[in-house]
C-alpha positions as CSV (number, residue, x, y, z in Angstrom):
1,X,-12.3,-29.6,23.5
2,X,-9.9,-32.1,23.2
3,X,-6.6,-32.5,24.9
4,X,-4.7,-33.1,21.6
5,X,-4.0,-30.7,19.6
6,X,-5.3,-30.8,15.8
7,X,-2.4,-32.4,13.5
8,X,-2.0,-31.4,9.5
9,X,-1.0,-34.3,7.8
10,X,0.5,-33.0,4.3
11,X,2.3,-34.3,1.4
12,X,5.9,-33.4,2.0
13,X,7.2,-33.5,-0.4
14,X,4.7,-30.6,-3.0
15,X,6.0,-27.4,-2.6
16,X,2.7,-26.0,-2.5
17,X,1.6,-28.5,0.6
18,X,4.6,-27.2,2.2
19,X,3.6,-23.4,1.4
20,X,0.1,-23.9,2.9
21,X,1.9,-25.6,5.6
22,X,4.1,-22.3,6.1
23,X,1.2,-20.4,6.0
24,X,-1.1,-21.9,8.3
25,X,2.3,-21.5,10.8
26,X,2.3,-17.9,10.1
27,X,-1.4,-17.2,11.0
28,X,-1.8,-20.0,13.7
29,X,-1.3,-17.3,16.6
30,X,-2.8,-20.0,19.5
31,X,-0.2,-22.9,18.0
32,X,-2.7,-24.9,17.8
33,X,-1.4,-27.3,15.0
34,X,1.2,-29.6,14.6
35,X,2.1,-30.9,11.2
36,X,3.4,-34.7,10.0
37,X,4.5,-35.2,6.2
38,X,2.1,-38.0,4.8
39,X,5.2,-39.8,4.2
40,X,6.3,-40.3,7.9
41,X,5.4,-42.9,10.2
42,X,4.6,-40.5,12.5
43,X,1.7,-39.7,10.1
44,X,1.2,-43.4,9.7
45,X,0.7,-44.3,13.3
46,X,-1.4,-41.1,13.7
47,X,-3.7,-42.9,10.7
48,X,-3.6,-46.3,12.4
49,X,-4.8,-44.7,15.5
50,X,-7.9,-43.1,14.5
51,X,-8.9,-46.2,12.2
52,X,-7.4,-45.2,9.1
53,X,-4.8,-47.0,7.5
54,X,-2.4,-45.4,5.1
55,X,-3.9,-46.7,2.2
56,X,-2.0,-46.7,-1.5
57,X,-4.4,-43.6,-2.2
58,X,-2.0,-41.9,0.4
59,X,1.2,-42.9,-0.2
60,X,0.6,-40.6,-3.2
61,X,-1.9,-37.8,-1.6
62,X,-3.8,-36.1,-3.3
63,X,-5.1,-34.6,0.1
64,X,-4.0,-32.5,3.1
65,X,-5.8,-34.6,5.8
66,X,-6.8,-33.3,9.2
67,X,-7.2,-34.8,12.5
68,X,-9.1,-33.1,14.7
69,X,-10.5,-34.1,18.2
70,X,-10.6,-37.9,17.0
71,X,-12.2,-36.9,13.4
72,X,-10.3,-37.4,10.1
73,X,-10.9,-34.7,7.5
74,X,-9.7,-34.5,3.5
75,X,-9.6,-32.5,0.9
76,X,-11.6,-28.7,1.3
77,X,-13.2,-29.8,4.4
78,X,-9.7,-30.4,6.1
79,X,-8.9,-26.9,4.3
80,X,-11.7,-24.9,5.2
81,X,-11.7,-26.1,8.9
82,X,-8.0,-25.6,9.2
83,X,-8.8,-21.7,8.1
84,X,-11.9,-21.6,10.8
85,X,-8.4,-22.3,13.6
86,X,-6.3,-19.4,11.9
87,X,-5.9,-15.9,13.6
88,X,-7.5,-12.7,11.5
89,X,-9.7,-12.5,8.6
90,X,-8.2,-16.0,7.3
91,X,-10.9,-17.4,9.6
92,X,-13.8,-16.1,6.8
93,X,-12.7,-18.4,4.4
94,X,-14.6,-21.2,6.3
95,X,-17.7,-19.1,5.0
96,X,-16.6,-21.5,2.2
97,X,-18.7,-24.6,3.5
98,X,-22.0,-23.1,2.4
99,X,-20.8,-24.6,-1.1
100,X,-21.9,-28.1,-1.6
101,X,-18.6,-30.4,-1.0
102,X,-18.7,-31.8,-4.4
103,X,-18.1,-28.5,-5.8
104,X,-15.6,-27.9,-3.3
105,X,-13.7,-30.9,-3.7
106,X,-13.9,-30.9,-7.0
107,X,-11.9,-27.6,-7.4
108,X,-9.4,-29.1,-4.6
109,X,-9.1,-32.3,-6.9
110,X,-8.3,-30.2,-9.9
111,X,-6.0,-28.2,-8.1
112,X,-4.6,-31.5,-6.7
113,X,-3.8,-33.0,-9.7
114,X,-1.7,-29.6,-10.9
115,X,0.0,-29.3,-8.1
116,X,3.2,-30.4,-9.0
117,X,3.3,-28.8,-12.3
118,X,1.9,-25.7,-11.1
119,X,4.2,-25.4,-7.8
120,X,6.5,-27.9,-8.3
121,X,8.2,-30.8,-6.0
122,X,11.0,-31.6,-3.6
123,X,13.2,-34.4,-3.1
124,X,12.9,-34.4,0.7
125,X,10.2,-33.5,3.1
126,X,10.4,-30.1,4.5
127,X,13.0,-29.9,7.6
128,X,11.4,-27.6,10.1
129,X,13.8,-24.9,12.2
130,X,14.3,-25.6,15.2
131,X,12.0,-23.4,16.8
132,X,8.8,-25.3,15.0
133,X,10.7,-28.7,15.8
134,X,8.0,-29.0,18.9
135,X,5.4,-28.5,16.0
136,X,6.5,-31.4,14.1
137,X,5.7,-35.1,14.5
138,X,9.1,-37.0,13.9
């Protein structure tokens, strides 16, 4: 097990990135995520670090991406192993990588692509409280 914990990189500024995000907080009973907006450089540097640029693709996401002891996941597998982490019966929902990924990603793409629409958008990146500030890459 690796030292650092597993960081949720999301788009910061989609209200339904930042819902998961609130989510995943609520039902993370061991704390073991932090979170970075894509936007940030925190999220940036984390990127460069493990090999991975922030590429143009990013700078819009279409993704929530996940590092996780030195591996970079996107789209459902970053979702599905982010549920396997979560306290309760929210852990089930990793069941979900019997589909075949193209299926699964293909639903998160089309979901992706709503998101805005569907959810909406902010102008700023979410501003945690100060009792997740620990939780939160700067």
């Amino acid at each position: 097990m690796s030292a650092v914990p597993a960081t949720i990189l999301f788009d910061g500024v989609c209200n339904l990135c930042n819902g998961f995000v609130q989510f995943v907080i609520r039902h993370d009973a061991r704390g073991q995520f932090r979170f970075a907006p894509l936007q940030s450089e925190a999220a940036r540097a984390l990127l460069d670090a493990h090999g991975q640029p922030l590429t143009p693709a990013l700078t819009d996401p279409d993704s929530v991406v996940l590092l996780d002891q030195g591996r970079i996941y996107t789209h459902s597998a970053a979702v599905l192993r982010i549920a396997a982490g979560l306290s309760g019966g929210w852990r089930w929902l990793a069941l979900g990588r019997v589909l075949p990924a193209f299926l699964r990603d293909a639903l998160y793409r089309w979901v992706a692509r709503n998101r805005y629409r569907w959810f909406g958008r902010q102008e700023t990146c979410l501003l945690p409280t100060p009792e997740l500030q620990a939780r939160f890459l700067a």
